[in-house]
PAZAPA-4460 file (N, C-alpha, C; in steps of 0.05 Angstrom, whole numbers, plus 32768, in hexadecimal, padded with zeros to 4 digits):
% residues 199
    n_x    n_y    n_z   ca_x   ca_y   ca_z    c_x    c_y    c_z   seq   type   mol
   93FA   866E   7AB9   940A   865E   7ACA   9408   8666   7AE7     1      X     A
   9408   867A   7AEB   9400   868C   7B09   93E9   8687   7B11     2      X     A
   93D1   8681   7B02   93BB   8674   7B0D   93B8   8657   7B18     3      X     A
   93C9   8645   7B0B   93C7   8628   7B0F   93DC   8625   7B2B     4      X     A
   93F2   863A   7B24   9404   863E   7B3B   93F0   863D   7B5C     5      X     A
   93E5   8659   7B57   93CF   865C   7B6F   93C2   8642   7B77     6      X     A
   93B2   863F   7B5F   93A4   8620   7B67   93A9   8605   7B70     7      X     A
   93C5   85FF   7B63   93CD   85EB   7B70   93D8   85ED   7B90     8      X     A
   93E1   8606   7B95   93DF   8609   7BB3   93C4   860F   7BC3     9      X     A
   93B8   8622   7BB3   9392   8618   7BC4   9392   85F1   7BCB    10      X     A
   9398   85E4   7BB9   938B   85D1   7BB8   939A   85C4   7BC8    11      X     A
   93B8   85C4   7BCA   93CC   85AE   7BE3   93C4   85BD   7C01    12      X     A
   93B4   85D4   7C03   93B8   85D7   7C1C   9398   85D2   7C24    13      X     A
   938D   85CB   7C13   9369   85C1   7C12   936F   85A6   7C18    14      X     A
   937D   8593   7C0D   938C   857B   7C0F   9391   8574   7C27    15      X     A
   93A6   858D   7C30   93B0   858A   7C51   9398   8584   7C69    16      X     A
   9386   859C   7C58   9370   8598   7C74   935B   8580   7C73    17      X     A
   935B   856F   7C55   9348   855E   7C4F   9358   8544   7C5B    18      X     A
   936A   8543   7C63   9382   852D   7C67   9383   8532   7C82    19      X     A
   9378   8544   7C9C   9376   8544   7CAD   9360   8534   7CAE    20      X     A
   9343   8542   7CA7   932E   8537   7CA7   932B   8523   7CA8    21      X     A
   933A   8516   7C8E   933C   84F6   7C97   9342   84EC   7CAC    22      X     A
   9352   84F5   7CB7   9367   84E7   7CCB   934F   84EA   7CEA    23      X     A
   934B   8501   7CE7   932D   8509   7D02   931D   84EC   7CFC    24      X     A
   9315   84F1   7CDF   9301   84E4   7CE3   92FE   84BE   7CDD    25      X     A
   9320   84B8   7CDD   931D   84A1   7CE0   9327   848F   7CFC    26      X     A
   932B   84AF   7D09   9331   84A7   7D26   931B   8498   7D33    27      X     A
   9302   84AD   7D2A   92E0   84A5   7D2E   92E2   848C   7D2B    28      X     A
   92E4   8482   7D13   92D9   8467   7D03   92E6   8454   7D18    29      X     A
   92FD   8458   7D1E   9309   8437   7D2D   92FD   843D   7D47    30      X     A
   9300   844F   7D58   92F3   8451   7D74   92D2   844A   7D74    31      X     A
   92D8   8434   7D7C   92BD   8423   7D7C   92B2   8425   7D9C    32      X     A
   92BD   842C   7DB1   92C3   8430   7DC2   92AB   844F   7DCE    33      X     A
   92B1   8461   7DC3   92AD   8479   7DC9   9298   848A   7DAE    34      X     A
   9298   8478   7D9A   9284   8482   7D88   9272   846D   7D7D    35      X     A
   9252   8470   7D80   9240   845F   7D73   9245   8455   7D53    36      X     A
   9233   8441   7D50   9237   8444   7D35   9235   8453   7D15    37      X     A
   921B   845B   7D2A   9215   8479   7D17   9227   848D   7D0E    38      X     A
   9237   8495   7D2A   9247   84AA   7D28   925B   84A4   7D1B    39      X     A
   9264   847F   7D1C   927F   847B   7D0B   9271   847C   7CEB    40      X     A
   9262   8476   7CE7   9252   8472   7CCC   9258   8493   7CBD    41      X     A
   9249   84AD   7CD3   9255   84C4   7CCF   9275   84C6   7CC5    42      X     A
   927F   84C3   7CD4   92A5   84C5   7CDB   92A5   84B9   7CBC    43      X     A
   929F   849F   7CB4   92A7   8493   7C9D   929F   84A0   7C7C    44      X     A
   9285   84A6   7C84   927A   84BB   7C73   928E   84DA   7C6F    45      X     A
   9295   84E4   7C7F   92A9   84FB   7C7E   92BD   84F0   7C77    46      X     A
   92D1   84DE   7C7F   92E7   84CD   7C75   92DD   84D1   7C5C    47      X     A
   92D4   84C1   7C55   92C3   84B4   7C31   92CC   84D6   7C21    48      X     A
   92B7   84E3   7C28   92BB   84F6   7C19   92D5   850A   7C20    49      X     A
   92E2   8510   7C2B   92F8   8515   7C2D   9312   8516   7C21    50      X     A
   930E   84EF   7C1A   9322   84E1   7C0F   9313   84E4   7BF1    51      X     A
   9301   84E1   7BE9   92EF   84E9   7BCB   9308   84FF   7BC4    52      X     A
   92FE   8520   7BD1   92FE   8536   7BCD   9320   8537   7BCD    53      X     A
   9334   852D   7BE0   934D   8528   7BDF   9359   851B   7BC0    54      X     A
   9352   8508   7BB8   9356   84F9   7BA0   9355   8505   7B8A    55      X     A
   9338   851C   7B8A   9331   8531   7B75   934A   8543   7B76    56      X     A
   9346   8549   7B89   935F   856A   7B8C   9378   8558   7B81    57      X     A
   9387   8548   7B8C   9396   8537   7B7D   939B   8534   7B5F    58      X     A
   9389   8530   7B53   9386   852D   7B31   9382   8540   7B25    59      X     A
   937B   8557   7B31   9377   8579   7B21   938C   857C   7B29    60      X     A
   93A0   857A   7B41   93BC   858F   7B3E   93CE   8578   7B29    61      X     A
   93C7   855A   7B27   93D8   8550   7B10   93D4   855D   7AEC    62      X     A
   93B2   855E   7AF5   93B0   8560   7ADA   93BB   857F   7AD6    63      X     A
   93B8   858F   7AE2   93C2   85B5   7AE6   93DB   85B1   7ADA    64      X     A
   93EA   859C   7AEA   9408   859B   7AE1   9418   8591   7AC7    65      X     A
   93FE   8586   7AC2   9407   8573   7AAA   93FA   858C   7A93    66      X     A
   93E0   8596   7A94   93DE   85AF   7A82   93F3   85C8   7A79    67      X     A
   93FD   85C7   7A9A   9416   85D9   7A93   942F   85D1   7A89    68      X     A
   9436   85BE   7A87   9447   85B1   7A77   9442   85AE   7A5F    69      X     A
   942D   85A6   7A54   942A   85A1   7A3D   9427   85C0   7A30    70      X     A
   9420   85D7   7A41   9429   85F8   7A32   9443   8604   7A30    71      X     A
   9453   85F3   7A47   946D   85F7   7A47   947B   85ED   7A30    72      X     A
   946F   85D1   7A28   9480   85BE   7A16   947A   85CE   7A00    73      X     A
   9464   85D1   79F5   945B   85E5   79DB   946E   85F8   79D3    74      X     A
   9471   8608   79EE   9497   8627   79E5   94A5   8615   79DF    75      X     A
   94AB   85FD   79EC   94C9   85EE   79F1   94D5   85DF   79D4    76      X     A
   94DF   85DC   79CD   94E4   85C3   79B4   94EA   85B7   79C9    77      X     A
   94DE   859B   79B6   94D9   8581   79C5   94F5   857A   79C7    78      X     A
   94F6   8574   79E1   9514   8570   79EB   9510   8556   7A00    79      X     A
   9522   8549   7A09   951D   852D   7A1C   9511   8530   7A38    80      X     A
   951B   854A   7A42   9518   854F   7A5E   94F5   8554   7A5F    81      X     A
   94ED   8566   7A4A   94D5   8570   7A50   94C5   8553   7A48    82      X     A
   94CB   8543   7A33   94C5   8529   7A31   94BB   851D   7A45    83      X     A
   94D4   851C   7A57   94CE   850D   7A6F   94B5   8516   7A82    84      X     A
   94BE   852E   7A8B   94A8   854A   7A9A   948C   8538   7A98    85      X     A
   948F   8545   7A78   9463   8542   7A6A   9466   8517   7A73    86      X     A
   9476   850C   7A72   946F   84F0   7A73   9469   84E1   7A8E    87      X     A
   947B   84F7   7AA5   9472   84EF   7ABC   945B   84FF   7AC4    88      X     A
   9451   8517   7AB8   9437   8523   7AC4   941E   8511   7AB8    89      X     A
   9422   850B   7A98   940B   84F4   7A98   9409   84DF   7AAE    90      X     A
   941E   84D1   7AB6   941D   84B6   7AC4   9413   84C3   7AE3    91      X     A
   941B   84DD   7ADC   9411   84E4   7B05   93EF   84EB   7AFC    92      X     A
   93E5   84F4   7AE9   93C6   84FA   7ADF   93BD   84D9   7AE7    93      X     A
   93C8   84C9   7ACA   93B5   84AA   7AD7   93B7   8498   7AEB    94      X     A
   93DA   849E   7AFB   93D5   8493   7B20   93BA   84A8   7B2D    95      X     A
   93BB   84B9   7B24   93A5   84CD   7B35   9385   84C1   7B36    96      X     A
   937F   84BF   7B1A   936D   84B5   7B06   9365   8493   7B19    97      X     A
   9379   8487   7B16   9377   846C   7B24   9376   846A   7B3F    98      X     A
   9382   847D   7B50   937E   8478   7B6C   9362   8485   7B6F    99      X     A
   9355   849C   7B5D   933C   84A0   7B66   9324   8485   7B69   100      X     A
   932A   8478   7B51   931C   845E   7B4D   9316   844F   7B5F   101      X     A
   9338   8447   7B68   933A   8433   7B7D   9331   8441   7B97   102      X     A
   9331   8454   7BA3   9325   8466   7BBE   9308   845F   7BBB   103      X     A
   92FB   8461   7BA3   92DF   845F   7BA5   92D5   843B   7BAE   104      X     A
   92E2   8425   7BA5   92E4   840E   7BA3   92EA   840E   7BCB   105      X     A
   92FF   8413   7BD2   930C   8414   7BEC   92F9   841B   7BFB   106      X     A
   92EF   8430   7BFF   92D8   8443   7C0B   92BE   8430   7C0B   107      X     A
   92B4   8420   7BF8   92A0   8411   7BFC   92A7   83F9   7C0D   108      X     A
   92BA   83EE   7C03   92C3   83D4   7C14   92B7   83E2   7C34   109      X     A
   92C5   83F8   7C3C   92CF   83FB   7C51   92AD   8402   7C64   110      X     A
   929F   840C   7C4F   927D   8411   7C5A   9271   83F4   7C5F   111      X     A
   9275   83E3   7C4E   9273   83BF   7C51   927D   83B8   7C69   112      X     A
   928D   83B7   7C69   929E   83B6   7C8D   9292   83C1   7C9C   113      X     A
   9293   83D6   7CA0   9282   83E5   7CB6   926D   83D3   7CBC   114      X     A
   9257   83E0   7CAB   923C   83CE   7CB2   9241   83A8   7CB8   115      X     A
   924C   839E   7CAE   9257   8387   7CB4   925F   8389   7CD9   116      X     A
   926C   839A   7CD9   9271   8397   7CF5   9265   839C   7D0C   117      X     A
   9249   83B1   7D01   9237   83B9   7D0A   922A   83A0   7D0C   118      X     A
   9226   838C   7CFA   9209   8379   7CF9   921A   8368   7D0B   119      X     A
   9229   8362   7D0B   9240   834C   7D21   923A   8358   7D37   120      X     A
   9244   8370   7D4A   923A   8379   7D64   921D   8377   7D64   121      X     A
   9206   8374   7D50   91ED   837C   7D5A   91E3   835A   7D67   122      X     A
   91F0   8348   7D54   91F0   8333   7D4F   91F7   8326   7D6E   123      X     A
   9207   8328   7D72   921E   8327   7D8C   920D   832E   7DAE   124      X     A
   9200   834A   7DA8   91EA   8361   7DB4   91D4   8349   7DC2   125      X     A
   91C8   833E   7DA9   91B5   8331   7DA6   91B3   831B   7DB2   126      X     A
   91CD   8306   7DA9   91D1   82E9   7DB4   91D5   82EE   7DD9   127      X     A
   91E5   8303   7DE1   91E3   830A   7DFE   91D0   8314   7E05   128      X     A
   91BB   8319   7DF8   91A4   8326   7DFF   9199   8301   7E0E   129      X     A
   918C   82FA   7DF4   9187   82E4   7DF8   918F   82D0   7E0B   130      X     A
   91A5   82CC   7E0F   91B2   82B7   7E1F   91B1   82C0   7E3C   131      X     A
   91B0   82E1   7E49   91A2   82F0   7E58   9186   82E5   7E61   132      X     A
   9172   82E9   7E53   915B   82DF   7E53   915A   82BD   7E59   133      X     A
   9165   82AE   7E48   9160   8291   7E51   916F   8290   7E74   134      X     A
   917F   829C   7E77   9191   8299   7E94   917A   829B   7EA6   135      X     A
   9165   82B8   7E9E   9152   82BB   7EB4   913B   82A8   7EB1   136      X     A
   9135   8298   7E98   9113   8293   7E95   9121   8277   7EA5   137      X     A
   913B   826B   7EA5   913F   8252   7EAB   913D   8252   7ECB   138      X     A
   914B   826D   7ECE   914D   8277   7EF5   912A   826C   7F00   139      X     A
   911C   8281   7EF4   90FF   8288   7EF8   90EF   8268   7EF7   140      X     A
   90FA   825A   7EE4   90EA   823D   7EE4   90F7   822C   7EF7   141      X     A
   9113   8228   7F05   911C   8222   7F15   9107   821C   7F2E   142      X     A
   9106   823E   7F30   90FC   824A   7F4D   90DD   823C   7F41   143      X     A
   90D2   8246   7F2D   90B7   822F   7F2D   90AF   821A   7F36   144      X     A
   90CB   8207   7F2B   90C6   81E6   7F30   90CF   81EA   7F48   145      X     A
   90DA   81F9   7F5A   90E9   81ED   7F78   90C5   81F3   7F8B   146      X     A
   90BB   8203   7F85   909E   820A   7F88   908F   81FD   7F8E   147      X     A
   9094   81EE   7F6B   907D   81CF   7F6A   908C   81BA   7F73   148      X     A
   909C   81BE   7F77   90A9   81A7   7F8D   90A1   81A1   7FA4   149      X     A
   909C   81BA   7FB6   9091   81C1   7FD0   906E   81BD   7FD5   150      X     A
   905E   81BC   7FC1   9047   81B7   7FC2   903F   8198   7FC3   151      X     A
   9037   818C   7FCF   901A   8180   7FDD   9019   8170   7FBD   152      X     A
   9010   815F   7FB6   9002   8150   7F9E   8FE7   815B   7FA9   153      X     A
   8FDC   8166   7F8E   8FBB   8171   7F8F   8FB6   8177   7F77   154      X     A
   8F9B   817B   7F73   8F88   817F   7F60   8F91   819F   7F5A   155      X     A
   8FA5   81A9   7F6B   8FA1   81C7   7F69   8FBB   81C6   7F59   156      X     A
   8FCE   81B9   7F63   8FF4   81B7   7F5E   8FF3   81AF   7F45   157      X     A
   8FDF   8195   7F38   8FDB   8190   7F1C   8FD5   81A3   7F02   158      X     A
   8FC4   81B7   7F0F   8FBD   81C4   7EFD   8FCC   81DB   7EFA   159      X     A
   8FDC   81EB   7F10   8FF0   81FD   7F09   9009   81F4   7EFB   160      X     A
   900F   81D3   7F00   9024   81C7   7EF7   901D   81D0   7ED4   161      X     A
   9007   81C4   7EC7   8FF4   81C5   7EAC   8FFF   81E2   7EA2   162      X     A
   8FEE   81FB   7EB0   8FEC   820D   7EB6   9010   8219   7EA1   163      X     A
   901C   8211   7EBB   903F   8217   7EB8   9044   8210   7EA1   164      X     A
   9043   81FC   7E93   9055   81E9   7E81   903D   81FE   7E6D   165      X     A
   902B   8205   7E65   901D   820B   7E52   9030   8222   7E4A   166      X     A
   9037   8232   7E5D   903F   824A   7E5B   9060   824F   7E4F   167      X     A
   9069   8239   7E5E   9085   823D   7E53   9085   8230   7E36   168      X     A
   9071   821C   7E2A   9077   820D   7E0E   9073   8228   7DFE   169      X     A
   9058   8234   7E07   9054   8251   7DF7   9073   8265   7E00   170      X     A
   9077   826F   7E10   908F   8281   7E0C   90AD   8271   7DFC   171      X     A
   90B2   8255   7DFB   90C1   824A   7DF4   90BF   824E   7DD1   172      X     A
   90A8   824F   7DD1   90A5   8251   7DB1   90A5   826E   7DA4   173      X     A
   9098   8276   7DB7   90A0   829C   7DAF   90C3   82A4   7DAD   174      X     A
   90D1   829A   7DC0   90E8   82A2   7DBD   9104   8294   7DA7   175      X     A
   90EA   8278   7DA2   9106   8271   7D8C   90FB   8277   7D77   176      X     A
   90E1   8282   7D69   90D5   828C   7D59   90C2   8277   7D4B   177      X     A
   90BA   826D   7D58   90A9   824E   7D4D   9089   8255   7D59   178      X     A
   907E   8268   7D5F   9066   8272   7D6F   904F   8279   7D5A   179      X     A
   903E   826C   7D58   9029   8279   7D3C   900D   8273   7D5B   180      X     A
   8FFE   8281   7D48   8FE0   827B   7D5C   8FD4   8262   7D55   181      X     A
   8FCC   8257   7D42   8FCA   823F   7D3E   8FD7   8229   7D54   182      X     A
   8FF5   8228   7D53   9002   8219   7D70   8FEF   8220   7D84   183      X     A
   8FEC   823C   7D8D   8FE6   8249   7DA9   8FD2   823E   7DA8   184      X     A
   8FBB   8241   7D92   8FA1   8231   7D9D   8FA1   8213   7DA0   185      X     A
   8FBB   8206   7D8F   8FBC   81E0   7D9D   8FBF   81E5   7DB3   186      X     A
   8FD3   81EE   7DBE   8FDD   81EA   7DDC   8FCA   81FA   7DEF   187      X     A
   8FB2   820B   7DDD   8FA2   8212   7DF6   8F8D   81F6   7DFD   188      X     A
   8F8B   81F0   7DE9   8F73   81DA   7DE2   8F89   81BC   7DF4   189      X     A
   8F9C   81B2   7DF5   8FA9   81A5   7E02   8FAB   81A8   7E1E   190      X     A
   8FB2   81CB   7E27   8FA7   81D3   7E41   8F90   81CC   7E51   191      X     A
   8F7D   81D7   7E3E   8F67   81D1   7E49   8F5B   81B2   7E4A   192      X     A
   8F68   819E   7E39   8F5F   8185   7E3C   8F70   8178   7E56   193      X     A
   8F88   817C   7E56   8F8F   817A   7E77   8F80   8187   7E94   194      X     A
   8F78   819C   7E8E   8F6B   81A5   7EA7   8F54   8192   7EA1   195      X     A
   8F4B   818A   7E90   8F2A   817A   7E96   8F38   815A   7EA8   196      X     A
   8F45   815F   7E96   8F58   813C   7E9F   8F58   8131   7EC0   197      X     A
   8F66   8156   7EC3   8F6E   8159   7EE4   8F51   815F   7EF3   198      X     A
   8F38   816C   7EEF   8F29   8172   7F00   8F19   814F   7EFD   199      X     A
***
């Protein structure tokens, strides 16, 4: 009895510090702010196991308690009180038993999320990336056409005009993902039948 005694206090004050841990390390997880995703992925990983190893220690000091009851009950004639004792240490063994279950179930959800929220910012990352880029290629063609605005009608203005438009159908297609070489060689072969057109 003096051994399980010891143990169940090893284990509430292993508890105590595994129940900090958590708490550190789910400070990580929400501060999206001040830690990458990696590092919250870390944080959640330590959480994860934490709360594992918390749940365990949990169900060995039920089950400890419930062993010692049931050696206690053995001296005892079965009497109501101790009845009760051994009936609530089973029910605290299979709440134990069941919250381990459900922590493991909880804990995945919560890795699903994560990465979920990860693919949403990268997602997010991306579309501003993009919409970045069209702001400038539209600036840049702007300043093109105001260019060829300014030029003279000539044999020279025609073919940079050619020239231009070849270039943006090709980047237009690289960037919405429609670009194979096959295209590249129509529109070179289309290129070049305009420059014959124009000389």
């Amino acid at each position: 009895k003096q051994n399980a005694i010891k143990e169940t206090r090893r284990l509430q004050e292993e508890n105590s510090q595994l129940e900090a841990v958590i708490e550190e390390e789910r400070e990580k997880l929400a501060d999206k702010e001040n830690y990458t995703y990696k590092q919250r992925v870390e944080a959640l990983k330590k959480a994860n196991d934490a709360e594992m190893k918390l749940a365990k220690n949990k169900q060995k000091i039920a089950e400890m308690n419930l062993a010692a009851l049931k050696a206690e009950a053995a001296l005892d004639d079965n009497n109501a009180e101790m009845n009760n004792k051994l009936s609530q240490a089973i029910i605290a063994v299979n709440n134990a038993r069941k919250e381990s279950a459900q922590l493991g179930r909880k804990l995945a959800k919560e890795q699903q999320k994560l990465s979920k929220e990860n693919e949403a910012d990268l997602k997010a990352e991306a579309e501003a990336a993009k919409s970045a880029m069209d702001k400038i290629i539209a600036a840049r063609r702007r300043l093109v056409d105001s260019s060829f605005a300014l030029m003279v009608e000539s044999r020279e203005k025609s073919l940079k005009l050619s020239t231009e438009m070849y270039n943006r159908e090709i980047e237009d297609l690289k960037r919405n993902g429609e670009w194979t070489s096959k295209l590249q060689t129509n529109l070179a072969l289309k290129l070049k039948q305009d420059i014959e057109k124009i000389n």
